[in-house]
C-alpha positions in Angstrom: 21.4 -20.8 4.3 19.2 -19.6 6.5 17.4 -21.3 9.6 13.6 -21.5 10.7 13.4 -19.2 14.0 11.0 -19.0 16.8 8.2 -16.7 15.8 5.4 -14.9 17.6 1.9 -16.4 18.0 0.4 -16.7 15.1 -3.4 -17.1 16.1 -2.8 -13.2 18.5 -0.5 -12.0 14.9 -2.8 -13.2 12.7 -6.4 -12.0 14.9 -4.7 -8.3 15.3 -4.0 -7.9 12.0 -7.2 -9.3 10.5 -9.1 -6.9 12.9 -6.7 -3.5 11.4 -7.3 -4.8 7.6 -11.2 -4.9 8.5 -11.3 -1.7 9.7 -8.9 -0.3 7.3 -11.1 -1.6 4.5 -13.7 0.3 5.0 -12.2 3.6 6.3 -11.7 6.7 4.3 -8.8 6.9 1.3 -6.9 8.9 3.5 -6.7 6.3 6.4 -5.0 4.0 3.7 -2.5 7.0 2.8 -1.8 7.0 6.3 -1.1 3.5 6.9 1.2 3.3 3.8 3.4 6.0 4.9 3.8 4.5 8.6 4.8 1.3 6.6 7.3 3.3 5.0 10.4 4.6 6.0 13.8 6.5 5.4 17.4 6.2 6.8 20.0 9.0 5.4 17.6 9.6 2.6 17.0 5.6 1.5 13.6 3.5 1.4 12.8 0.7 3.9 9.5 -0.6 4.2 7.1 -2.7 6.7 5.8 -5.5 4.3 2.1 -6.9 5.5 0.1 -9.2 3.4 -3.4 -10.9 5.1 -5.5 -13.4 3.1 -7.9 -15.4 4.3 -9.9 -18.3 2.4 -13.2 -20.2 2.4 -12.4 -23.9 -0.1 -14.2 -25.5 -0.4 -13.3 -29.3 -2.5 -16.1 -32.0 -3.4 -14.8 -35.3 -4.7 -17.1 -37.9 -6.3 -14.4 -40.5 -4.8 -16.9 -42.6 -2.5 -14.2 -42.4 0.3 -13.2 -39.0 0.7 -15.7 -36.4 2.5 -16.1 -32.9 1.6 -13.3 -30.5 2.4 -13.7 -27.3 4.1 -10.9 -25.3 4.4 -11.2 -21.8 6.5 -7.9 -20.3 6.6 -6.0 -17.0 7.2 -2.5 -16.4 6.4 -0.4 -13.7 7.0 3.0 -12.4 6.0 4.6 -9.9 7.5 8.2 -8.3 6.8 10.7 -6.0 7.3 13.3 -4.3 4.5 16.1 -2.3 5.4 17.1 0.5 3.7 19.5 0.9 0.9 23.2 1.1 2.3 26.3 0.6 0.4 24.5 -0.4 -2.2 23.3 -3.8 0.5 19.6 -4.3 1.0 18.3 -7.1 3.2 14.9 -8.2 3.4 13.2 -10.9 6.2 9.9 -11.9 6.4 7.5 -14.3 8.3 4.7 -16.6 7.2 2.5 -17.6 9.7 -1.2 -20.1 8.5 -4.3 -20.3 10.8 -6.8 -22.8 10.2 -10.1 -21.6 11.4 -11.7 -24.9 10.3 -10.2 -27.4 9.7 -12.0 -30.1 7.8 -9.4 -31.3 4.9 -6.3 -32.9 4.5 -3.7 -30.3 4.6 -1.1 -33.6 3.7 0.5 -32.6 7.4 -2.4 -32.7 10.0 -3.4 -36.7 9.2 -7.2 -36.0 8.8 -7.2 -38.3 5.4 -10.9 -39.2 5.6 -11.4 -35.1 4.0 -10.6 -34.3 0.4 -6.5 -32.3 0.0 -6.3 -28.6 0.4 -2.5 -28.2 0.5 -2.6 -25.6 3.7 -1.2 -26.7 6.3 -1.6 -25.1 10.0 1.9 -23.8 10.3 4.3 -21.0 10.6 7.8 -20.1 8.9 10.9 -18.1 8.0 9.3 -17.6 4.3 12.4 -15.5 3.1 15.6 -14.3 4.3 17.7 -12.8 2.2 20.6 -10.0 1.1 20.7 -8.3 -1.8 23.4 -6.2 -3.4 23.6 -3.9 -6.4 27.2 -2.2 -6.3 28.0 -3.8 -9.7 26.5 -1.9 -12.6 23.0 -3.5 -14.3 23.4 -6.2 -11.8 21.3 -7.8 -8.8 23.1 -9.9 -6.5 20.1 -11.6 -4.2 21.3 -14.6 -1.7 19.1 -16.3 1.2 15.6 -17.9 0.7 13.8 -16.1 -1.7 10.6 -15.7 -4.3 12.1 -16.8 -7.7 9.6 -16.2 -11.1 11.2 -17.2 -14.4 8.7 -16.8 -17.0 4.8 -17.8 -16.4 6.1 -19.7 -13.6 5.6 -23.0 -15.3 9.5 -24.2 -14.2 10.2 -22.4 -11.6 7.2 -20.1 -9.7 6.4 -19.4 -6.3 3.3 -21.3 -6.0 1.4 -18.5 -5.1 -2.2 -19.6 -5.2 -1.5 -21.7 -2.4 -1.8 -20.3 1.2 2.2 -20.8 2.0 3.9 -20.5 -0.7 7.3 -22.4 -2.3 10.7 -20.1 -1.7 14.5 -20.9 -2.3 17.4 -20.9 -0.7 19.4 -20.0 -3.2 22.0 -17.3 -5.1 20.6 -15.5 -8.0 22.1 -13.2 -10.2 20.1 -10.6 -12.4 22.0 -9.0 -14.8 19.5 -6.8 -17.5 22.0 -5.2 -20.2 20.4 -2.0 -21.6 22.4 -1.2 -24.5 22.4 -5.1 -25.6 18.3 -4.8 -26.8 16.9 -5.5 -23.6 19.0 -8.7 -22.7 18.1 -9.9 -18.9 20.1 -12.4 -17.8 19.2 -14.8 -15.0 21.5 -17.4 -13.7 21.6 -18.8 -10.0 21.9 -22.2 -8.0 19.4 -23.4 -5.8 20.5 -25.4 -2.5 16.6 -26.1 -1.3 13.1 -25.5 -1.4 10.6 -24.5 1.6 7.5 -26.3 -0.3 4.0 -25.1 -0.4 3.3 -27.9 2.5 5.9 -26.6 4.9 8.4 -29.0 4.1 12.1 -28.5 3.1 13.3 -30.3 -0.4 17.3 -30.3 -0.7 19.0 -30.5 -4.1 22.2 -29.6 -6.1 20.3 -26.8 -8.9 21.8 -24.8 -11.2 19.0 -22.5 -13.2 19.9 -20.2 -16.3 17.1 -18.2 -18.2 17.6 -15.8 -20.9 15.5 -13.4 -21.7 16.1 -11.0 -25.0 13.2 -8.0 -25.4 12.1 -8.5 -29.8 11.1 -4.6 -30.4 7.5 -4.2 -29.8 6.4 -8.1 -30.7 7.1 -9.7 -27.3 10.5 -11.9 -25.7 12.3 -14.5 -27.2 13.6 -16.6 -24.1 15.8 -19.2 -23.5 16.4 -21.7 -20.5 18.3 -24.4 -18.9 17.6 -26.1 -15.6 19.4 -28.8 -13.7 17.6 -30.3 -10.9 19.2 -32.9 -8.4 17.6 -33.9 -5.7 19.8 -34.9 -2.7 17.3 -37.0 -0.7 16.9 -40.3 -1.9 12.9 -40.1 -2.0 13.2 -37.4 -4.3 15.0 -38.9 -6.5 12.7 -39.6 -9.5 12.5 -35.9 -9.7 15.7 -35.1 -10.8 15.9 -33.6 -14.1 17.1 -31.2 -16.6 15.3 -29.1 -19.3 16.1 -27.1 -21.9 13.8 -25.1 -23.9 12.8 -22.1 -26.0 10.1 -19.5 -25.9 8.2 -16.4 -27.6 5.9 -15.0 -26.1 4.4 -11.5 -26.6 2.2 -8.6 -28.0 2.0 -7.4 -31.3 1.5 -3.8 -32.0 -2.3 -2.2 -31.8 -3.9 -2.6 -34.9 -7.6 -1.2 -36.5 -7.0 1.1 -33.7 -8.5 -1.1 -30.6 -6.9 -4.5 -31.3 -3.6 -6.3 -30.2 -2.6 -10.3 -31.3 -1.4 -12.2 -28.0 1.4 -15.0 -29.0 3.4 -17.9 -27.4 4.9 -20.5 -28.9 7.4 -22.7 -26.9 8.9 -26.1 -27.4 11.1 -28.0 -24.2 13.1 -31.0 -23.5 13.2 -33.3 -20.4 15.3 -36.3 -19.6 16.6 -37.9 -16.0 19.5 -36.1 -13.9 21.1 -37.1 -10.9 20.6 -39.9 -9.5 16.9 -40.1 -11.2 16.7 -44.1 -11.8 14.8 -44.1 -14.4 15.8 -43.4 -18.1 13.7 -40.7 -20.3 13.7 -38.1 -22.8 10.1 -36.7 -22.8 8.9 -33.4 -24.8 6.5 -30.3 -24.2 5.1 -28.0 -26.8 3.2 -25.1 -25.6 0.9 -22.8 -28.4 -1.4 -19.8 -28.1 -2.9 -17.5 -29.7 -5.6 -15.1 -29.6 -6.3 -10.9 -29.3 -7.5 -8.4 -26.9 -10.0 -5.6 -27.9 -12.1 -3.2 -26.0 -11.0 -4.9 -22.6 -12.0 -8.8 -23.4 -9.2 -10.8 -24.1 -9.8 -14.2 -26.3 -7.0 -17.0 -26.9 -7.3 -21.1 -28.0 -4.1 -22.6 -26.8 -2.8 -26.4 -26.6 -0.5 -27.4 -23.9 1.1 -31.1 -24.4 3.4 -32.5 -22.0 4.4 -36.3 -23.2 5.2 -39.4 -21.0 6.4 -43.1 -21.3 5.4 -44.8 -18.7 5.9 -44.5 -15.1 8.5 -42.0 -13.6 9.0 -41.7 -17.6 6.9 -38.2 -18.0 7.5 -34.5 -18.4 7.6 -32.9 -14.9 8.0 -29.4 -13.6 8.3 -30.0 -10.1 9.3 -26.5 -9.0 6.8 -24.8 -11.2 3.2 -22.9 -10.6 1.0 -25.6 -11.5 -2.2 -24.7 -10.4 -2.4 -22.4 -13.5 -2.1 -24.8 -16.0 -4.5 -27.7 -17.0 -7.0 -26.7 -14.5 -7.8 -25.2 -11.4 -9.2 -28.8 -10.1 -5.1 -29.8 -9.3 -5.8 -33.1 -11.5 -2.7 -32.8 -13.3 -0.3 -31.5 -11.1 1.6 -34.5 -11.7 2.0 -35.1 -15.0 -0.2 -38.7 -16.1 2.3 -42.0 -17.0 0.4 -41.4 -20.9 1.7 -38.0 -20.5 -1.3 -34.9 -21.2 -2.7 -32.7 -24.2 -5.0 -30.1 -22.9 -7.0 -28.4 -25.6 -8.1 -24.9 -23.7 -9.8 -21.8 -24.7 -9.7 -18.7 -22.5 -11.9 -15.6 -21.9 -11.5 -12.6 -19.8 -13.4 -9.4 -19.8 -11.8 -6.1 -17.7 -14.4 -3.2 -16.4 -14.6 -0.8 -13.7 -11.4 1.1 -15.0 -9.8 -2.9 -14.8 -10.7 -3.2 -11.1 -13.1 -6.0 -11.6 -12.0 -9.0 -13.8 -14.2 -11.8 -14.9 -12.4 -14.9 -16.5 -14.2 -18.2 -18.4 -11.9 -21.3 -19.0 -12.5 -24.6 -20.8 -10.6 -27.3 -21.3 -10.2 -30.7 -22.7 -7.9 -33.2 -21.4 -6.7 -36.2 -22.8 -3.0 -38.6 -23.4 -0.5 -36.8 -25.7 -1.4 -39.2 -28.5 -4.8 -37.6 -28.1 -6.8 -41.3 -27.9 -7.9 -41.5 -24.2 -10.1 -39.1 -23.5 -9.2 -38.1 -19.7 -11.9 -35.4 -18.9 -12.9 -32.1 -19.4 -12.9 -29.1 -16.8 -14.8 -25.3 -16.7 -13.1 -22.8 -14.7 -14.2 -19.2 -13.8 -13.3 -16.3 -11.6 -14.2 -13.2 -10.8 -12.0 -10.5 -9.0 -12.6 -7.0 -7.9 -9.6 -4.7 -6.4 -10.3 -1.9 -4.0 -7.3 0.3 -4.8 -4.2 -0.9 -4.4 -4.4 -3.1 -1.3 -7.5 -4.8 -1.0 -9.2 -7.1 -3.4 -11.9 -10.1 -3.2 -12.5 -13.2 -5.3 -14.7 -15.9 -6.7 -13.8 -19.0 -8.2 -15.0 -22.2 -9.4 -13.6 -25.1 -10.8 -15.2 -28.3 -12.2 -13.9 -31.0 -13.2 -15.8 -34.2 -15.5 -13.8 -37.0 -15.5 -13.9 -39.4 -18.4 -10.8 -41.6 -18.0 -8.7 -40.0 -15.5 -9.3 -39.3 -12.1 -12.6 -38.5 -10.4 -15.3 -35.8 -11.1 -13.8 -32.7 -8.5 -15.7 -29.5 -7.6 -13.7 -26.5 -5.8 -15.0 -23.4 -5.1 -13.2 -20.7 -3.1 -13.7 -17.0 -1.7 -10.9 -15.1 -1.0 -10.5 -11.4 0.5 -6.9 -9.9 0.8 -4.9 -7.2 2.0 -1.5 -5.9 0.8 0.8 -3.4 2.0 
């Protein structure tokens, strides 16, 4: 697998290309055209490509804790990569990750200031993927090194890619999508380790299967198995495997402007490994709701049950900022275990380039008798074309049982080539 390597300065990387993205921002469309095809380019009639991806952030995190102080968190991260070309049906693909705290008033979990509230972004650099790829076998992707995975909605395995540096695997992982079998996709791979969201390297012993089968024009019936075994000892009470079901989808337009939005999804935990504690712990997953003239409207309930400490539902490699709140309470699934009760809104305009989102939710143990808190959520995002965008959000958290009453706000401006 591969190793971290020296890397250039990331303040001089990071100033250079913040300075270009500025300027590019606000020059013609043509100057963007321009840029794109001197990212792009072709060896004996084959695609490579210069990869570049700047974001910086203002967070801002206020916890009614007594202790902590207010977090601010001014950070600018950039990755920047290199693809080959196609050749002999081989592809390789390496790309660095560099974060530059411009304040830094938090905990980023690595640089010891524990008096400020956590934002997980720590001042650091990386070898965020590394990997080769090959595609000689027919309907088949061959993809070995560290690497993005995304299974799904990322809830089990995602790339945690709110956060500033995000999680990638070492792994293998085959993609096999079989046309004339209705659509079948196949993913099956093993993962050796993961480079976590807080620059730090998590071994294990994972095997990770997901099937995913395309139902006509109603949506995806998937299924999944993953087997996570954690080699160092204090990862231990993480180990665990899971199987589950899932349909999630889109029914046909009806009345001429409206669709139904679907999922329905059931899953089963219990230890692995060398996990010393004993478990079998549930998670059902419903939604529903439509989309008409560009505002979208669902009620969902997401329950994830627990028995006591280290006796709880986990996904440990999963996207969990997006679910049960953008205040991070329940990253960690509580030793009661969680029903969140949520309703969602979101309203497209601008020919979709600005999206406004509204989310409530209600929190509380999966037998639904401690009331743990409730939480409003909203965002607003406008793209600029293809490669730039900015965004607003708010989280806000009321604590009733659980926890303490958090509010984050955060504004974000990115560039993507």
């Amino acid at each position: 697998m591969p190793n971290d390597t020296a890397v250039p300065s990331k303040r001089s990387m990071t100033a250079t290309l913040l300075m270009l993205s500025l300027t590019s921002l606000t020059a013609r469309a043509d100057l963007t055209k321009d840029i794109e095809d001197a990212l792009n380019f072709y060896h004996y009639g084959n695609n490579g490509a210069v990869k570049m991806d700047l974001n910086y952030r203002w967070e801002n995190v206020d916890r009614d804790a007594g202790t902590d102080r207010t977090a601010n968190a001014n950070t600018a991260r950039l990755r920047l990569g290199l693809l080959s070309p196609t050749l002999y049906d081989l592809q390789a693909y390496a790309e660095y990750e560099g974060l530059y705290a411009l304040q830094e008033d938090y905990n980023s979990t690595r640089n010891g200031r524990t008096q400020y509230s956590t934002v997980v972004d720590p001042d650091a650099s990386e070898l965020n993927q590394f990997w080769l790829s090959y595609k000689g076998i027919p309907d088949t992707l061959v993809k070995v090194g560290r690497q993005r995975i995304k299974f799904d909605d990322d809830r089990f395995i995602g790339n945690v890619g709110w956060r500033q540096m995000e999680m990638t695997f070492d792994s293998v992982l085959f993609t096999h999508k079989n046309q004339t079998l209705f659509g079948l996709t196949v993913n099956a791979g093993y993962i050796d380790s993961a480079r976590t969201i807080a620059n730090t390297k998590e071994s294990m012993n994972s095997p990770i299967l997901n099937l995913n089968y395309k139902v006509g024009d109603w949506g995806n019936l998937i299924g999944y198995g993953y087997w996570l075994d954690y080699r160092e000892a204090e990862n231990y009470a993480k180990s665990s495997q899971t199987y589950g079901l899932r349909f999630d989808g889109k029914s046909p337009q009806f009345f001429d402007t409206v669709n139904a939005i679907y999922t329905a999804e059931w899953s089963k935990q219990s230890d692995y490994g060398d996990n010393p504690n004993h478990y079998q712990a549930d998670r059902i997953n419903l939604m529903a709701g439509a989309t008409a003239y560009n505002l979208t409207l669902s009620g969902a309930v997401e329950q994830l049950n627990g028995y006591g400490n280290g006796k709880t539902f986990q996904t440990p490699l999963g996207t969990n900022h997006a679910f049960q709140g953008w205040a991070d309470l329940f990253l960690v699934t509580p030793p009661n275990g969680i029903r969140d009760v949520f309703a969602t809104a979101s309203y497209k305009m601008m020919n979709d380039s600005l999206i406004v989102t509204g989310v409530y939710h209600d929190f509380s143990d999966d037998a639904g008798t401690a009331r743990y808190g409730k939480e409003w959520d909203f965002s607003v995002l406008k793209k600029f074309g293809k490669h730039y965008s900015l965004l607003a959000k708010y989280a806000n958290y009321n604590a009733d049982t659980f926890g303490t009453d958090t509010q984050k706000i955060w504004l974000q401006a990115n560039v993507s080539f």
